[in-house]
C-alpha positions as CSV (number, residue, x, y, z in Angstrom):
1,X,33.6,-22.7,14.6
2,X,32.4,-24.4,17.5
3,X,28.8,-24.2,18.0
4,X,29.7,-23.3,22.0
5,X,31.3,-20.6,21.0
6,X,28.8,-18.7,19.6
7,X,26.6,-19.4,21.5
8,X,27.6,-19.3,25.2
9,X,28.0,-21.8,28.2
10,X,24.6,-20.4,29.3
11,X,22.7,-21.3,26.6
12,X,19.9,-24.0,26.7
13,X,20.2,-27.1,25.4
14,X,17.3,-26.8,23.6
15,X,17.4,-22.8,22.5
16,X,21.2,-23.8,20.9
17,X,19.6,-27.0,19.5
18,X,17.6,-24.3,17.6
19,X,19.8,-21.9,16.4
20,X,22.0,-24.0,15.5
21,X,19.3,-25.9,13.3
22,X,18.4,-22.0,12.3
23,X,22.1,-21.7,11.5
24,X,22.5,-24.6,9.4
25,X,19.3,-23.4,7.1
26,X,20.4,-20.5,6.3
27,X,23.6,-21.9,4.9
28,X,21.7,-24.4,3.1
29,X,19.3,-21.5,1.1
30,X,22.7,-19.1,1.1
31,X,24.4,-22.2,-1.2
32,X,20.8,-22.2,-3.3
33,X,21.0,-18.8,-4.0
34,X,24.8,-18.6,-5.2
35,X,23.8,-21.6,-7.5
36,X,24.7,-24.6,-5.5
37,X,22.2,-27.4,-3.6
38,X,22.8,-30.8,-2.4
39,X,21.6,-31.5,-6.6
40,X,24.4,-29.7,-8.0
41,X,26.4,-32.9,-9.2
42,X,25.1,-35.8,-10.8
43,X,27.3,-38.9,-11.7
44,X,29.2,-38.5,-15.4
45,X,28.9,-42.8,-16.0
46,X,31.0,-45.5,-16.2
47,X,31.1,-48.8,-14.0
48,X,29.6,-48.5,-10.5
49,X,29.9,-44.8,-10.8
50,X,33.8,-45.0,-11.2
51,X,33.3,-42.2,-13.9
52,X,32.9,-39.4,-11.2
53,X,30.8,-36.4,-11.4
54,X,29.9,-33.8,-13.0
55,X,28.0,-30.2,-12.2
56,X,24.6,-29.8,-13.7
57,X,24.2,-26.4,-15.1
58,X,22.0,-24.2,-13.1
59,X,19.0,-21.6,-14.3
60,X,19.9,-19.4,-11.1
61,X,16.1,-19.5,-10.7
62,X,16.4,-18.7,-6.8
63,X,18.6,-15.8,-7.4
64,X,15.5,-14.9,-10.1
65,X,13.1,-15.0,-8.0
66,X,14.6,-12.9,-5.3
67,X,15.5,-10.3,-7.4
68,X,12.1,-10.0,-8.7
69,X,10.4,-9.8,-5.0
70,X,13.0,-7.0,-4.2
71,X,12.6,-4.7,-7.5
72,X,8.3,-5.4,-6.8
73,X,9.0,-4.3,-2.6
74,X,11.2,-1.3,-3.0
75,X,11.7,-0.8,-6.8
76,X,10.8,3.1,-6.5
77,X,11.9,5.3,-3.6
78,X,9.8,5.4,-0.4
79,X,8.7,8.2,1.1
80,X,9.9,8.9,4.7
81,X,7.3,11.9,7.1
82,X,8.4,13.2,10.3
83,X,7.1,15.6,13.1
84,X,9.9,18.5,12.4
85,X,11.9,19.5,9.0
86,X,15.3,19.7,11.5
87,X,14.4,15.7,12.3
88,X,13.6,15.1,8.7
89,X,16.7,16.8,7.7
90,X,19.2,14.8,10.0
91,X,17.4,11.3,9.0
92,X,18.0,11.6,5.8
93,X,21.3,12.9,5.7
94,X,22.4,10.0,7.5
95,X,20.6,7.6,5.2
96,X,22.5,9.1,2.2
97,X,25.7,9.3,4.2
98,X,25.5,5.7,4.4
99,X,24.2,4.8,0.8
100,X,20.9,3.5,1.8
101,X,19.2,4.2,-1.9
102,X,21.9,1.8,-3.1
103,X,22.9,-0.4,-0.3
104,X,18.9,-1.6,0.5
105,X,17.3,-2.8,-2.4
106,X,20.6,-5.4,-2.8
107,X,19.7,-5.5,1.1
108,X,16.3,-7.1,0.5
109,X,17.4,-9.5,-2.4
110,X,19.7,-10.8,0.1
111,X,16.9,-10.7,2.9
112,X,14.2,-12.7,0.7
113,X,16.9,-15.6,-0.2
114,X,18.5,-16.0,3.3
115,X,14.9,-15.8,5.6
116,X,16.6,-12.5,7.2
117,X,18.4,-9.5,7.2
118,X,19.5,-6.8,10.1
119,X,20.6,-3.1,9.9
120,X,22.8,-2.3,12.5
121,X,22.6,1.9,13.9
122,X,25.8,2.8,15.5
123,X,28.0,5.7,16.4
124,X,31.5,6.0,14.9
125,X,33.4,9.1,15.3
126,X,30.5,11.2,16.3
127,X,28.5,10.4,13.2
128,X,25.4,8.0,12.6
129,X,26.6,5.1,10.8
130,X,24.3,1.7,9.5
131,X,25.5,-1.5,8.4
132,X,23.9,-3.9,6.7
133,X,24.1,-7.3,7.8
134,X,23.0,-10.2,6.1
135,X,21.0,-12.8,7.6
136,X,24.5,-15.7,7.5
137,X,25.9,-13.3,9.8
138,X,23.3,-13.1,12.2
139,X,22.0,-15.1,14.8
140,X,19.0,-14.9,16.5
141,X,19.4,-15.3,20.6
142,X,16.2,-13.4,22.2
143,X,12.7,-13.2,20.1
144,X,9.4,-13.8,20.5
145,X,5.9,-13.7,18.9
146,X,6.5,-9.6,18.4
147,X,10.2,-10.2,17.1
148,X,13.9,-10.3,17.4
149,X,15.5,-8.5,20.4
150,X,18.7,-9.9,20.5
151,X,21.5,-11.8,19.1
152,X,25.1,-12.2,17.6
153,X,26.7,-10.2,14.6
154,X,29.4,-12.6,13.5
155,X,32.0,-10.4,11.0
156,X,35.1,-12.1,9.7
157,X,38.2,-10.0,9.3
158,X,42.1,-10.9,8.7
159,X,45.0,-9.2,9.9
160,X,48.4,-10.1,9.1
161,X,47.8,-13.0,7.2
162,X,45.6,-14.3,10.3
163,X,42.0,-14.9,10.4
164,X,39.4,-13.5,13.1
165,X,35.8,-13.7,14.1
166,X,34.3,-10.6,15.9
167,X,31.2,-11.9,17.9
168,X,29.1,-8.5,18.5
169,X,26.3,-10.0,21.1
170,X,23.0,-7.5,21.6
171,X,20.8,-9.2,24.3
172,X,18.5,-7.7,27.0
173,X,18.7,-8.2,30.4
174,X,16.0,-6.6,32.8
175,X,16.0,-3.1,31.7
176,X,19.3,-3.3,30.7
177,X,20.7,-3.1,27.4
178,X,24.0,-5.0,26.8
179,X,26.6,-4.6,23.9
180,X,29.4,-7.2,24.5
181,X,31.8,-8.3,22.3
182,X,34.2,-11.2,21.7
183,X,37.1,-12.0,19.7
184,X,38.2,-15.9,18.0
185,X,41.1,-16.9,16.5
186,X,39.8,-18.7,13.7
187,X,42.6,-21.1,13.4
188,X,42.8,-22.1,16.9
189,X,38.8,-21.6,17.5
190,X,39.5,-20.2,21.0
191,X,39.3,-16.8,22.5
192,X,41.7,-14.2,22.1
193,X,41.7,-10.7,24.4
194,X,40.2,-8.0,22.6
195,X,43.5,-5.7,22.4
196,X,45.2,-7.7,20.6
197,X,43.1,-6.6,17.0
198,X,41.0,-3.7,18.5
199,X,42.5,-2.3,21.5
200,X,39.8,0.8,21.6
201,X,36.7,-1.8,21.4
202,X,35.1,-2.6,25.3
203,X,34.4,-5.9,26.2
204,X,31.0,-4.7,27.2
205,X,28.9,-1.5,27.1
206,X,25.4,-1.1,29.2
207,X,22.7,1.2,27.8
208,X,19.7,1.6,30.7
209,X,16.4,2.0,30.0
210,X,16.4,1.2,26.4
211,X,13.1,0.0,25.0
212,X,14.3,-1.7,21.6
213,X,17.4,-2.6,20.2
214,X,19.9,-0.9,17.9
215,X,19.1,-3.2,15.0
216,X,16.6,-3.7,13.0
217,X,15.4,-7.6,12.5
218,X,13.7,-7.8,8.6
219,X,12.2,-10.6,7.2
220,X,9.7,-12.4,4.4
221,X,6.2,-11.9,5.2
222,X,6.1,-16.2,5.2
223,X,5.2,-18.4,8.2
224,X,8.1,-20.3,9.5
225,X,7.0,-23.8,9.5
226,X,10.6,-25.7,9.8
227,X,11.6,-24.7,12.9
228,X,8.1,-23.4,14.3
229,X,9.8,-19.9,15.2
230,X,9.1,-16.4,14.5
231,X,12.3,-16.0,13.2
232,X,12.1,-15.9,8.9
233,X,12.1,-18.2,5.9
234,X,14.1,-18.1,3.2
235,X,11.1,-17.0,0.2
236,X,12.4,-20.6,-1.9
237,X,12.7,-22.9,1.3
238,X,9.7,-24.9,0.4
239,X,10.4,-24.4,-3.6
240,X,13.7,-26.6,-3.2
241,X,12.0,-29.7,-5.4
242,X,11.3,-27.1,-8.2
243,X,14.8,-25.5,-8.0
244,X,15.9,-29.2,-8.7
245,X,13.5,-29.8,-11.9
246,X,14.4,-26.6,-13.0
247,X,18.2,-27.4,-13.0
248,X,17.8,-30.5,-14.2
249,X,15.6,-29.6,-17.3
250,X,17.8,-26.5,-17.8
251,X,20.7,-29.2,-17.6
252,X,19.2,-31.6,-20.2
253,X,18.8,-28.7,-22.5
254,X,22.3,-28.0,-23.0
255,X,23.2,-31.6,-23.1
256,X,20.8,-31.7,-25.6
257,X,22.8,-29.5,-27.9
258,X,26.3,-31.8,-26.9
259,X,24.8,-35.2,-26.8
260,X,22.4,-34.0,-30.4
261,X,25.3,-32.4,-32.3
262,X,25.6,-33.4,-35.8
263,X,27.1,-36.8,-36.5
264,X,28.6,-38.5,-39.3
265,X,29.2,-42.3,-40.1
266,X,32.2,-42.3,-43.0
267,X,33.8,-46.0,-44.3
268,X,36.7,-46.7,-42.7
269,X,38.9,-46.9,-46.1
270,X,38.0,-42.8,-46.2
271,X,39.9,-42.2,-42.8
272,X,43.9,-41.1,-42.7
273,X,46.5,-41.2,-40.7
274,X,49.1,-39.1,-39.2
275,X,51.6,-39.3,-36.6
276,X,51.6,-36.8,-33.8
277,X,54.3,-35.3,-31.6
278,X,53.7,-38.0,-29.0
279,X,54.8,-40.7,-32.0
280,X,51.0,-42.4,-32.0
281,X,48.9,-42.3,-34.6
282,X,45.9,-40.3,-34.6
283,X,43.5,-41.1,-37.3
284,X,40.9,-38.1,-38.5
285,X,38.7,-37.9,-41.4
286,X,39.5,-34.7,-43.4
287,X,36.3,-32.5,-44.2
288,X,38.3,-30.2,-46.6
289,X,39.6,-32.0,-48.7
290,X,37.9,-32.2,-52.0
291,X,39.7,-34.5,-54.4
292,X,38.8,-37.7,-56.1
293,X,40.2,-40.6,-54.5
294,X,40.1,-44.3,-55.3
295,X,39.0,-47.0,-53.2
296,X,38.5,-50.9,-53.6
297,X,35.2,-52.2,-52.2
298,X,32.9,-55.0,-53.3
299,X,29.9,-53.2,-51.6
300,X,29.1,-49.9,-52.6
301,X,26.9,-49.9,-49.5
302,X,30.6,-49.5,-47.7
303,X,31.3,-46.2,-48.9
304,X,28.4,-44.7,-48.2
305,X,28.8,-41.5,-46.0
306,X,25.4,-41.6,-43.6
307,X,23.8,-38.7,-41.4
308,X,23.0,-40.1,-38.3
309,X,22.1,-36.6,-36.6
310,X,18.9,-36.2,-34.2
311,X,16.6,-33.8,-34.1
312,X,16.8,-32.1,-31.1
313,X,14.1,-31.4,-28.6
314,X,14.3,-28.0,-27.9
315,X,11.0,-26.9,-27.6
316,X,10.3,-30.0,-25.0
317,X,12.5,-28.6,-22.6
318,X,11.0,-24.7,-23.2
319,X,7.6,-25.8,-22.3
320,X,8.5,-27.9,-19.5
321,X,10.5,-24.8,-17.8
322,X,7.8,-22.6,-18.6
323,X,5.5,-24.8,-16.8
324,X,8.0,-25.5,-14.0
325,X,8.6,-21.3,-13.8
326,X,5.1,-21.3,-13.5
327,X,4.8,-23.8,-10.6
328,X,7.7,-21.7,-8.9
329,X,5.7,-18.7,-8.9
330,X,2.4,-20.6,-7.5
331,X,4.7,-22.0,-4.7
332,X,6.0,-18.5,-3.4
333,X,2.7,-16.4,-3.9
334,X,3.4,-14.9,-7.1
335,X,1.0,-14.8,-10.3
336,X,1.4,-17.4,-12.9
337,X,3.8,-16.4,-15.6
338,X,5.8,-13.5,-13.0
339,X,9.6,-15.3,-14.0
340,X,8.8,-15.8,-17.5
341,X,11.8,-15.3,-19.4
342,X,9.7,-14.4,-22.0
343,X,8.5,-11.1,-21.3
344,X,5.1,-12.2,-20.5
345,X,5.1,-11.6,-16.9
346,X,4.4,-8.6,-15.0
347,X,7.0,-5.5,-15.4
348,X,6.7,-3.1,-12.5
349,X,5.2,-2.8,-9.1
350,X,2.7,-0.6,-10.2
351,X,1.8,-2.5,-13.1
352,X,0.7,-5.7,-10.6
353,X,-0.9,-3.4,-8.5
354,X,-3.6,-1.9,-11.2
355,X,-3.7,-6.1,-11.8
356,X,-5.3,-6.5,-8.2
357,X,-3.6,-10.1,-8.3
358,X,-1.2,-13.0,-6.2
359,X,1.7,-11.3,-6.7
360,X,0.3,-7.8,-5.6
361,X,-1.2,-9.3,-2.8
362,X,2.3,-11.1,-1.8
363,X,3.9,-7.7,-2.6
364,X,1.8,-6.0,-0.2
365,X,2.1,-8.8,2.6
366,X,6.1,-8.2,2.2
367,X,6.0,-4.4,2.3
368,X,3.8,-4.4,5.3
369,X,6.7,-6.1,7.5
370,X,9.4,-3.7,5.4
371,X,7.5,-1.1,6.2
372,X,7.7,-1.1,9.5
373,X,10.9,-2.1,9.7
374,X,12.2,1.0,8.5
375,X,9.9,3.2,10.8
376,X,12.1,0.6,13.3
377,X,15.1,1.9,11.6
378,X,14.5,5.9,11.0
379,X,13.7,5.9,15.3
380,X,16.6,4.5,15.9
381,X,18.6,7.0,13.7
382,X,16.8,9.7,15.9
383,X,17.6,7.8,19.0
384,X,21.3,7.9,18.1
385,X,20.9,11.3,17.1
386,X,19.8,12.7,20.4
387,X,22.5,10.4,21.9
388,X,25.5,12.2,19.8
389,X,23.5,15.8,20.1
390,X,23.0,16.3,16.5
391,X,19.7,16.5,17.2
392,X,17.9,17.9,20.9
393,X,17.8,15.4,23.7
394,X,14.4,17.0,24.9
395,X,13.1,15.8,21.6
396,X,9.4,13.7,22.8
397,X,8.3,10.5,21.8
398,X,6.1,11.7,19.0
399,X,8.7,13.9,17.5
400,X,11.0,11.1,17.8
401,X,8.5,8.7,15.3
402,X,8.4,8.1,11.3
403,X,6.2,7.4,8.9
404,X,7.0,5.6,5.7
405,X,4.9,5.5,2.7
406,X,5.9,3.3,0.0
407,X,5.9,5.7,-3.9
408,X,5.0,3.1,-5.7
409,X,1.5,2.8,-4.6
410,X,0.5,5.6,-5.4
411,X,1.7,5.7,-9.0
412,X,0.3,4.8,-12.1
413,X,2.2,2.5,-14.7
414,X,2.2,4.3,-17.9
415,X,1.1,1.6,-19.9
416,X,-1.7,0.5,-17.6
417,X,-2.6,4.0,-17.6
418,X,-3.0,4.5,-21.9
419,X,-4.7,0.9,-21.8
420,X,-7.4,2.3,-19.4
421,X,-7.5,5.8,-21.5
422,X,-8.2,4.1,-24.8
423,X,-11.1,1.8,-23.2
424,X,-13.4,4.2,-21.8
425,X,-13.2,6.6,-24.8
426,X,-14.6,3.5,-27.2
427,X,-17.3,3.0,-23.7
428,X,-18.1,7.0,-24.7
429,X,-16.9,7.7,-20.7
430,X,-14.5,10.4,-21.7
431,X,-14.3,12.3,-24.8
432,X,-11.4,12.4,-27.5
433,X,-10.0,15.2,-25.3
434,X,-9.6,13.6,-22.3
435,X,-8.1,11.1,-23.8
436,X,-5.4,12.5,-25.5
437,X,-4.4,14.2,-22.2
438,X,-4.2,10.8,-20.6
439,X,-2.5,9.1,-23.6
440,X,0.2,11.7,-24.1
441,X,0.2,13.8,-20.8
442,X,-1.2,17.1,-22.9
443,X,-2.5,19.6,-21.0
444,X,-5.9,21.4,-22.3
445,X,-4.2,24.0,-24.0
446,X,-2.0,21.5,-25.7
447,X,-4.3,19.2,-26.2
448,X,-6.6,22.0,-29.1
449,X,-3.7,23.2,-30.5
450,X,-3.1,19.3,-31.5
451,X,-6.2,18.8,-32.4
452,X,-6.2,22.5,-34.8
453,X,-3.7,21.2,-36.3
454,X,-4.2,17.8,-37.2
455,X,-7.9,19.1,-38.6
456,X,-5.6,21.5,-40.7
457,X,-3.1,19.4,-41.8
């Protein structure tokens, strides 16, 4: 689409010159993240290349990684306080009206690989509705050192066998808040009237004295330092050289196995022949067949069948994406062995947080900027709330504010829990007691009736 298009005859030379670079990024780590990169195909061979190319297998390390950050941010369920039970009640409702215990955590993973992700609040029908937009199909327009205030959801859509791009534009004009939208034929790249695929939609709708916008603008807790912006960073945008070794190790390994399969030399007097369908003759050597044959040679060296196998260098290549793995981890805050496909790397949130190390530190940095993103998002559901009169328009600014608390740091992982049980009964700190009640959850009671028993058994 043309870049004009998006983003308006008004625009700066400079701020499009931006987004457009902004643009461009984020379809660069979107194509890491589904397993491409500009390293994806390496040339097969031949003379001057004439052989073509091929595409090198892939680890999916980004995809890893991201995953991991999102189960470590929001892998238990947060925990969501507000001034009145009838506010409480209607916020939450709407969250599991619109599956937001499902729909977030595959939110963030999308959010830590593409630098950004917005939740839309909107009313449909007289209900509270969210959508969850990823950061490809979101363009930053109005922001500054607090955040994002405006900008362009771009959605795609096809009706009768035709294709469409709805431009939803939130900007802020004086005290003005302004909702306009735009419709492209994506064929012809022009403008089409609105009616023609959503007659009931309005060109633009004016909401005064709004202090924030309807979305919600989340992203990594990572200094931009490409485009010197406070807009976000993909979590892998300065890993991209270790991506690459990582394929291409990952690559070599299962060449290994192709290139390293077992070989065999045979004489060529122990070779048939047969004709095939094609009327050419395809000469094979025949592994099954076990009778003696006769053959005429001077040199008995000539019939002499020869291994000429290799051994192959498997555990070269483990070690070497162990260390790379490693490397990964060092490069986007996270503790040294964190993606090891090994099992040695941290489980659970709660396990890295009785750690104390990088990657609870990173963890903490992201939730801080999740956090209060969805105190953001739960104000706005109260805003739209008051709007559609499920909830009192006289409602004040305190009663109309969130608090989210994050479960998982306050829990204990049960392993780090029975690990800390067992040393400070052999440090004489608690007695056997105690410990069995922190080891197996016992209660007092339960805990003397295992103890008469074992004594009597």
């Amino acid at each position: 689409m043309n870049i004009k298009n998006i983003f308006g005859k008004n625009k700066s030379g400079l701020q499009a010159k931006l987004e457009n670079t902004s643009l461009m990024e984020t379809a660069r780590w979107k194509s890491v993240y589904a397993g491409g990169g500009d390293w994806r195909y390496a040339r097969k061979g031949g003379v001057s290349g004439q052989g073509g190319t091929r595409r090198v297998n892939s680890l999916g390390a980004a995809k890893a990684l991201c995953s991991e950050l999102g189960a470590l941010c929001f892998s238990e369920q947060a925990d969501f306080g507000f001034a009145s039970k009838e506010v409480g009640d209607f916020a939450k409702s709407v969250l599991n009206d619109n599956g937001f215990w499902r729909c977030f955590p595959l939110f963030l993973e999308k959010m830590f690989a593409l630098g950004a992700g917005v939740i839309k609040v909107y009313c449909e029908n007289g209900n509270v509705c969210l959508n969850y937009i990823g950061g490809d199909r979101f363009i930053p327009t109005q922001y500054d050192e607090k955040g994002v205030y405006g900008g362009i959801i771009i959605s795609c859509l096809e009706r009768g066998g035709r294709r469409f791009y709805l431009h939803e534009k939130h900007e802020k004009v004086c005290n003005d808040y302004i909702i306009s939208n735009t419709l492209f034929d994506a064929e012809k790249d022009k403008e089409i009237e609105l009616r023609e695929i959503f007659p009931n939609l309005q060109k633009e709708t004016r909401v005064k004295n709004l202090k924030k916008p309807l979305f919600v603008y989340f992203r990594p807790a990572s200094v931009n330092n490409i485009g010197d912006s406070p807009l976000g960073l993909s979590v892998f945008a300065n890993a991209a050289d270790i991506l690459k070794s990582l394929d291409i190790v990952f690559d070599s390994l299962e060449r290994e196995f192709v290139l390293g399969k077992k070989r065999i030399i045979v004489p060529v007097s122990a070779i048939k022949g047969e004709y095939g369908d094609d009327g050419k003759l395809h000469k094979f050597f025949d592994t099954n067949d076990e009778v003696y044959q006769a053959f005429s040679a001077n040199d008995r060296e000539e019939l002499k069948i020869t291994d000429t196998s290799s051994e192959l260098r498997v555990r070269e290549h483990i070690d070497a994406l162990e260390e790379l793995l490693d490397l990964l981890c060092m490069q986007t805050g996270l503790s040294a062995g964190t993606l090891s496909y090994k099992g040695g790397g941290m489980r659970t949130a709660t396990e890295v947080l009785s750690q104390g190390t990088r990657t609870y530190r990173t963890k903490t940095a992201h939730q801080q900027l999740i956090r209060e993103g969805l105190a953001d998002l739960l104000e706005n559901i109260i805003l739209l709330g008051k709007i559609t009169g499920a909830l009192p328009f006289t409602l004040s600014e305190t009663e109309s504010t969130a608090n989210v608390v994050f479960a998982d740091s306050v829990m204990q992982d049960n392993s780090a829990r029975i690990d800390n049980a067992v040393k400070l009964f052999k440090a004489g700190i608690i007695d056997k007691n105690r410990a069995l009640m922190e080891v197996y959850g016992l209660s007092a009671e339960e805990t003397e009736i295992v103890k008469e028993v074992t004594n009597n058994g």
